[in-house]
C-alpha positions in Angstrom: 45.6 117.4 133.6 44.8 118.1 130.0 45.7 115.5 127.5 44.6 115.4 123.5 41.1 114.7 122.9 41.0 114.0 118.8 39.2 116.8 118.3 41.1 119.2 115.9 39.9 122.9 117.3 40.8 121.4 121.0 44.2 119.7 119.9 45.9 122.3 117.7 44.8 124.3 120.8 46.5 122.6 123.3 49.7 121.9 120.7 49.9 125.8 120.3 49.5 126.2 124.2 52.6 123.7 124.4 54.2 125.5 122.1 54.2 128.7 123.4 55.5 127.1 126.8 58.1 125.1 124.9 56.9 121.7 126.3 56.6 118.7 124.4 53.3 117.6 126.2 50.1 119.1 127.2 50.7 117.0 130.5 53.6 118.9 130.7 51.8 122.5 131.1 51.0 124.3 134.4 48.7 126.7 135.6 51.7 129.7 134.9 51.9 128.1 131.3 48.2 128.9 130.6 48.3 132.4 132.3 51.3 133.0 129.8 49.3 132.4 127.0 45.8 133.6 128.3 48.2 136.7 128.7 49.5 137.0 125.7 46.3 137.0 124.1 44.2 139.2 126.2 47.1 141.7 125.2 46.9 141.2 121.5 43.4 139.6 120.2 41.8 143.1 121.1 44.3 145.8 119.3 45.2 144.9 115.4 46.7 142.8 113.7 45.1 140.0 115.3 42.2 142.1 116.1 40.7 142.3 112.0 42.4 139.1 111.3 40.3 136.5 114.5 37.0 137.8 112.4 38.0 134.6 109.8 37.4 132.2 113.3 35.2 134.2 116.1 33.1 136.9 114.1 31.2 138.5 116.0 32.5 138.2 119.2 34.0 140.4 121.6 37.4 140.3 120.0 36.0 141.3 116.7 32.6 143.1 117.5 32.1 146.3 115.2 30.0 147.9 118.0 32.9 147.3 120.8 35.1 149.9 118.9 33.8 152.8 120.9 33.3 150.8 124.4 37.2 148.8 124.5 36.8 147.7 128.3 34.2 145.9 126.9 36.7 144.1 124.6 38.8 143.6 127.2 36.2 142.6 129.3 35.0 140.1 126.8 38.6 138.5 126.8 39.5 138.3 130.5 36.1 136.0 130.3 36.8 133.7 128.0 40.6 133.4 128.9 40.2 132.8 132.2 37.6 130.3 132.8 40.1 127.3 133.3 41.4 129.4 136.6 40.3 127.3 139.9 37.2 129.3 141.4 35.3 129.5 138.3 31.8 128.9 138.5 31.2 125.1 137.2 27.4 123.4 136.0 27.8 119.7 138.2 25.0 118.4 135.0 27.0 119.5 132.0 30.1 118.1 130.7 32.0 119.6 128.1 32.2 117.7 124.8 35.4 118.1 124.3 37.3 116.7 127.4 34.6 115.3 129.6 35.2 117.5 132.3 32.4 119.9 134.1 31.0 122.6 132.3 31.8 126.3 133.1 29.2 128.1 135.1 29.2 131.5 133.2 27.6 132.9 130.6 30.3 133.7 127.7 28.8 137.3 127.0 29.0 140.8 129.0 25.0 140.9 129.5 24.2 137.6 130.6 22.1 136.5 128.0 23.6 133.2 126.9 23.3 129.9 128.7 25.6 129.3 131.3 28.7 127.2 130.1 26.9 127.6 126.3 29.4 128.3 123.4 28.3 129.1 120.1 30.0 129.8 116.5 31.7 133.2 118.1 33.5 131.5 120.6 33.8 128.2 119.0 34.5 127.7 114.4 32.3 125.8 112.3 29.5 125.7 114.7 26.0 127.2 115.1 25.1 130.3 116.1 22.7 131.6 118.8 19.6 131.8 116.8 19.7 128.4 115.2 18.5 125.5 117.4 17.8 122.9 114.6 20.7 120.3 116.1 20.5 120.2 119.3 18.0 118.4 121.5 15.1 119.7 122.4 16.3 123.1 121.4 18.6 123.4 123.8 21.2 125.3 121.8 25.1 126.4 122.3 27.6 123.6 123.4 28.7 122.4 126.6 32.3 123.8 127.3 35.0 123.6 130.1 37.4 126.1 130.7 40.4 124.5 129.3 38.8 123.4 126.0 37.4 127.1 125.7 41.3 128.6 126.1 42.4 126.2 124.3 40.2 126.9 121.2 40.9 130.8 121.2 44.4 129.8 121.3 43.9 127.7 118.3 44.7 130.4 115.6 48.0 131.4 117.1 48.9 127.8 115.8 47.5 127.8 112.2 49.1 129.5 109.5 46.9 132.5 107.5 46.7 131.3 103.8 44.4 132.5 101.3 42.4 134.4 103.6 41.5 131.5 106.0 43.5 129.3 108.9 45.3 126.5 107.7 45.4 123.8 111.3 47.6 120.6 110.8 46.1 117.9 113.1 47.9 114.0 113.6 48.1 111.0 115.1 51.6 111.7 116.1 51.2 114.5 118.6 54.8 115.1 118.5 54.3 115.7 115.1 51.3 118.1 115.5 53.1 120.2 118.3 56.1 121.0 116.0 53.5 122.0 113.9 51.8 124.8 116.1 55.1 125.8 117.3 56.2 126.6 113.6 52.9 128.6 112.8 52.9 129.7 116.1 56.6 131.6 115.2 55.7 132.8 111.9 52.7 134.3 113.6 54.2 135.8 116.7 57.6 137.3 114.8 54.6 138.9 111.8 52.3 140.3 114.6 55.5 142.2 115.9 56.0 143.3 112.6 52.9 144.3 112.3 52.4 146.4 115.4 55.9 148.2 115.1 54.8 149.4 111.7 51.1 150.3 112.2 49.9 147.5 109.6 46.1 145.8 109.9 46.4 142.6 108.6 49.1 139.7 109.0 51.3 138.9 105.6 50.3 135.4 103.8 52.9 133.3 102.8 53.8 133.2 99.0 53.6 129.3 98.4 49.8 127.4 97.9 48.3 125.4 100.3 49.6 121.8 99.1 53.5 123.2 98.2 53.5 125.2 101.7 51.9 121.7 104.0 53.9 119.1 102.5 57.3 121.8 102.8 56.8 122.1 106.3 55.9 118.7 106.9 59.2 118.1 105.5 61.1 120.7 107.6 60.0 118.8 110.4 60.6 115.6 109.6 64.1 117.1 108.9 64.2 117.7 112.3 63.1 114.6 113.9 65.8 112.4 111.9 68.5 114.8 112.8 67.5 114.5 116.7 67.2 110.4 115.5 63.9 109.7 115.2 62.9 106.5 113.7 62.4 107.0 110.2 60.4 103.8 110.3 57.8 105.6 112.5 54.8 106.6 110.3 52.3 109.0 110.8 49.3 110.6 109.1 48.4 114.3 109.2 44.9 115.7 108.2 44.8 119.5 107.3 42.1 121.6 107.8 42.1 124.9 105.6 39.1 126.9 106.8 37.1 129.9 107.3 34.5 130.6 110.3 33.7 133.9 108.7 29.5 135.6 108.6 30.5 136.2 104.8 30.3 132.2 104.6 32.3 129.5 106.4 33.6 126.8 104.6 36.0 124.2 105.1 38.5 122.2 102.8 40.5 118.7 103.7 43.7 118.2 103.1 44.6 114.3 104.2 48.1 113.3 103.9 48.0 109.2 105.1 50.2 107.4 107.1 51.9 105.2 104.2 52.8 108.5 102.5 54.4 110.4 105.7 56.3 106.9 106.3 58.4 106.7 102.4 58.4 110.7 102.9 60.6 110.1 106.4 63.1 107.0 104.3 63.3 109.1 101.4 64.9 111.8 103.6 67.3 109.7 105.1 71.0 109.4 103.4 70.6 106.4 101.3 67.9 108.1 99.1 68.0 111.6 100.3 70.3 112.9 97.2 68.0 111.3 94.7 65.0 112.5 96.6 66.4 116.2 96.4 66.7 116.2 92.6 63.5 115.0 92.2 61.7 117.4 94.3 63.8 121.0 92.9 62.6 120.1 89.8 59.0 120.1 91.2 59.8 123.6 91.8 57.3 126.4 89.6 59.2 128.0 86.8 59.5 131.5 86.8 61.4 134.3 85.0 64.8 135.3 86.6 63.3 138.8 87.4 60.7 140.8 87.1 59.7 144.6 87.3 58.6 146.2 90.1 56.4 148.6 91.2 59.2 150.9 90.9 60.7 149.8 88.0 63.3 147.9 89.4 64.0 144.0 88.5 63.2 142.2 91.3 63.5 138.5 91.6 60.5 136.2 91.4 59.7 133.6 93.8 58.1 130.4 93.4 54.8 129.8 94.2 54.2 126.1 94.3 56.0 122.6 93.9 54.1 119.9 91.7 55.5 117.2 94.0 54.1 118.5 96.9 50.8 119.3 95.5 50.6 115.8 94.0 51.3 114.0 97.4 48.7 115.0 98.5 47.1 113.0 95.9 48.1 109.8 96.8 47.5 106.9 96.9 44.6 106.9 94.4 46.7 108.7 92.1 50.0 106.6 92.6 50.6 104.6 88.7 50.3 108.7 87.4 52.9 109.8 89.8 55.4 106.9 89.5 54.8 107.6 85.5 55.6 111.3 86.0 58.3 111.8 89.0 60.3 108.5 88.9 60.0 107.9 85.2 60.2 111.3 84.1 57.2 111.4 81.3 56.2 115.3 80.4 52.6 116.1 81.6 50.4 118.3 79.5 49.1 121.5 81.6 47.6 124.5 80.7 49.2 125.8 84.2 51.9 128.7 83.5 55.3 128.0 84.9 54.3 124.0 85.4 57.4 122.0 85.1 56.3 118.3 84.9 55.5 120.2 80.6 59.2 120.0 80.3 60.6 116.2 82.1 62.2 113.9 79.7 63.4 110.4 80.0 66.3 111.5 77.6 67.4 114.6 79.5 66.7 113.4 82.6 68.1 109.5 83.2 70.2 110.4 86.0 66.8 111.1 87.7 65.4 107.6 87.2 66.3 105.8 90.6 65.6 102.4 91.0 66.1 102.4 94.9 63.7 105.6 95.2 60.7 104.0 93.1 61.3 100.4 95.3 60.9 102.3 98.2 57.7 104.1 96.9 56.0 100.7 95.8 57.2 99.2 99.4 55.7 102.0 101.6 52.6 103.6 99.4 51.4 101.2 96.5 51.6 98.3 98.7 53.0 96.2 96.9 54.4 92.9 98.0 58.0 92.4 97.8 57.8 88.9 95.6 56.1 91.3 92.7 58.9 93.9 93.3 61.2 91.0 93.2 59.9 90.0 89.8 59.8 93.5 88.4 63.3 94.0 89.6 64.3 90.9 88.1 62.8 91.4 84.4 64.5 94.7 84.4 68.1 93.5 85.2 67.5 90.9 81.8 66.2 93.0 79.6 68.7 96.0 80.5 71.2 93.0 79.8 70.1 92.5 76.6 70.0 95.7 75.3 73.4 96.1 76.6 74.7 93.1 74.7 73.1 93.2 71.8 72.5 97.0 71.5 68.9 96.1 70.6 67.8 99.9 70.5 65.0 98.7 68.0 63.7 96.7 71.4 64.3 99.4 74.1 62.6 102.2 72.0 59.7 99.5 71.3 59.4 98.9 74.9 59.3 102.8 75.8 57.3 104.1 73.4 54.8 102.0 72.6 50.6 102.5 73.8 49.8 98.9 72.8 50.0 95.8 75.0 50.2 93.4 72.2 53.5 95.2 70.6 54.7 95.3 73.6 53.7 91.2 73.8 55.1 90.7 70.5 58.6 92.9 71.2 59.3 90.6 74.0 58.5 87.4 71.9 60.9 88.3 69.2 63.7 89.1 71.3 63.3 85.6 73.4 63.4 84.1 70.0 66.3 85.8 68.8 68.0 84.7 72.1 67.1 81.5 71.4 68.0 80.9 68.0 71.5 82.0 69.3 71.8 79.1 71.7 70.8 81.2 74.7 67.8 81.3 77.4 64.7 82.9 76.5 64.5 86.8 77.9 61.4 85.6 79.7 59.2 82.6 81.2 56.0 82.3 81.0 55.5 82.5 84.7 57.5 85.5 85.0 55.8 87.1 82.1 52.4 86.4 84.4 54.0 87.5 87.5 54.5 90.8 85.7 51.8 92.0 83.6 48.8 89.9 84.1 48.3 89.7 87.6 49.0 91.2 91.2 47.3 91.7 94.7 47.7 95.5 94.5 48.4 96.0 90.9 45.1 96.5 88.8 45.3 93.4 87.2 45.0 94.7 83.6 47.3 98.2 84.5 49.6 96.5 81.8 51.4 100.3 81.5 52.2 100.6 85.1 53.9 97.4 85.3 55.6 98.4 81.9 56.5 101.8 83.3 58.2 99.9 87.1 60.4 97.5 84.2 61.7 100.5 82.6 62.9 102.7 85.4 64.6 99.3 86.6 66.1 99.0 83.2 67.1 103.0 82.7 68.6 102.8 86.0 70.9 100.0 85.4 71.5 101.0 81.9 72.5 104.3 82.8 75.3 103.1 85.2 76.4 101.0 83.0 77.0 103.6 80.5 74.4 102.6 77.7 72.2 105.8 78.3 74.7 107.7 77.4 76.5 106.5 74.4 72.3 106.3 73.0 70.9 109.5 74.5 70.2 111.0 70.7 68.2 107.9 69.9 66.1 107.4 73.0 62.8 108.0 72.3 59.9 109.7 74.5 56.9 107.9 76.4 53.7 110.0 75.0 52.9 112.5 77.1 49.8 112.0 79.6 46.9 112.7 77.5 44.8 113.7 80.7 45.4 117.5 81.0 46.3 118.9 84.4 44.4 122.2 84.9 45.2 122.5 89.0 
């Protein structure tokens, strides 16, 4: 009974073999499922589309081989023998295991002439491995790799569930294996409905989708997590996924990670959830690339662009390292400089966009990515509700646009001085302790210690927030000022 092994090629495999059967499990899947699927491909891996497009993860082999276009049975050939090897009576090697699942090796050779090892799999039947020639790694020269039959299926099945981006396969693997089947089965849907399309009207090649790598993971990642709260999942429930955008192709593999961790899936399932999902929708439309209404066609006619990619998705995927930039930009709403066309973090504004800047949202966010312990949040939270307070009151505007503007931590030091003393030479409490001044800016677990601006930045969405319902925001907007714009470009 096959079961996940933590190996990406073999998992996405067996998810896209569940898939197709509509299980939820690999230990679901019978001998019928895997004849379905070995079906399905021994049909279509040998006629195009699928036929040019599997050279970008088996080149070279008998699905792809230039020199099989004049001999198809041996195509077909080629396939029936490494589809079928999981079927009971195939030959088996009782002193190889595979190295995927442990179990016995197959006993024949995965070529039409006999000249390869038996049970040996190289970089045509298996990506991102050696090829026949090369024994460098492997002991004693002993080249090609151990393989049972149900790890070799499950590895030609793997492409049905990646998507076909930029010219390579794009495989989502997780810890959640729920999580990694929806996956496959979404890709493996796009794929199936395009290679229809693709037959019925003669085409080579499979369509990409329009949307980048980053925008187009973190979307459907989204879609599905959609999914699972609306069939109550536990939005509580955090997972990790790890991308793998890659290319087993003779003109040069390569391979690029994409690592989305666990603390970033789990505020990406609570933001969806009704408390924070209106907030969390704004936010992420304005990610959205700008683009002209319409554009000419090839034809003349105005046709209406699409966009290509979502800064908040791409960013994401940048986290946590990049969290105090991210908080500064999507929570706070502080412009970016980019020399990217259509880029729209060039045009957010605390003054056009206040009804943005959610407290509840950015709490959340320091909870479930930065870390952050909740008697720090407590303190932040607390500093913001006195000083939106006293701007309020005394519609110190002089103090707020001190506080937002300025790049210097003694003004900022000194602003908060002279407005304690101002409250104090009216009879009242200073704005701030000492210790709650500490507490703030000059120390933290998971703060850097001297990140003065971040800590700055977390008081002032707490204070636009509350100053915003209360109707301050408004009645000011023409005199806010602006934070300075990020002086780091952003070229991606």
């Amino acid at each position: 009974m096959p079961s996940f092994t933590g190996h990406p090629l073999v998992d996405v495999g067996l998810a896209t073999i569940t898939a197709f059967a509509d299980k939820a499990r690999p230990e679901d899947l019978i001998e019928a499922d895997y004849d379905a699927i070995a079906d399905y491909m021994a049909r279509n891996y040998v006629v195009n589309p699928l036929k040019s497009f599997l050279t970008v993860a088996f080149p070279n082999s008998g699905f792809t081989q230039p020199a099989f276009e004049k001999t198809p049975d041996r195509r077909k050939a080629y396939a029936e023998r490494v589809l079928r090897c999981y079927k009971e009576g195939t030959p088996i090697l009782s002193t190889e295991r595979c190295v995927f699942t442990g179990l016995p090796a197959i006993g024949l050779a995965l070529d039409d002439k006999n000249r390869l090892a038996p049970g040996r799999a190289f970089r045509q039947h298996i990506p991102m491995v050696t090829g026949e020639d090369i024994i460098n790694f492997h002991p004693y020269g002993d080249a090609g790799i151990p393989v049972s039959g149900i790890a070799l299926l499950a590895i030609q099945a793997f492409p049905l569930g990646c998507c076909k981006i930029a010219g390579r396969l794009l495989a989502v693997h997780s810890d959640d294996e729920d999580l990694m089947v929806r996956f496959a089965k979404k890709f493996l849907q796009t794929n199936r409905r395009h290679i229809q399309a693709a037959q019925a009207g003669g085409l080579t090649k499979l369509p990409e989708p329009t949307h980048r790598i980053g925008t187009l993971l973190v979307g459907c990642l989204l879609d599905i997590e959609e999914e699972r709260l609306a069939a109550g999942g536990d939005p509580e429930f955090p997972a990790c996924i790890t991308a793998y955008h890659l290319s087993n192709s003779g003109q040069g593999a390569d391979l690029t990670i994409y690592d989305l961790p666990l603390e970033v899936g789990n505020f990406l399932r609570v933001a969806l959830t009704p408390r924070y999902r209106e907030q969390w929708d704004k936010i992420r439309q304005r990610g959205w690339e700008i683009v002209a209404a319409k554009t000419k066609g090839k034809k003349g006619a105005a046709e209406p662009q699409v966009p290509s990619f979502n800064t908040l998705y791409e960013d994401l995927l940048r986290l946590p390292e990049n969290a105090p930039i991210f908080i500064r930009t999507y929570f706070l709403r502080v412009p970016q400089r980019t020399r990217r066309p259509g880029d729209p973090r060039a045009h957010y504004s605390i003054r056009g966009e206040a009804a943005l800047i959610s407290w509840q949202l950015t709490e959340q966010f320091l909870r479930k990515v930065v870390l952050i312990d909740q008697e720090r949040i407590n303190h932040i939270r607390s500093l913001g509700d006195v000083l939106a307070q006293y701007v309020k009151e005394e519609n110190d505007r002089r103090f707020f646009h001190t506080f937002l503007t300025t790049n210097r931590y003694a003004d900022l030091r000194l602003a908060l001085i002279k407005a304690g003393h101002a409250r104090i030479r009216k009879g009242h409490a200073p704005l701030i302790t000492f210790d709650q001044f500490i507490a703030v800016f000059e120390q933290g677990d998971n703060l850097p210690q001297h990140d003065w601006r971040l800590a700055r930045d977390l008081v002032l969405i707490r204070m636009i927030d509350q100053l915003y319902q209360a109707g301050w925001v408004k009645e000011h907007v023409d005199e806010l000022g602006e934070i300075e714009e990020s002086a780091e470009a952003v070229n991606n």
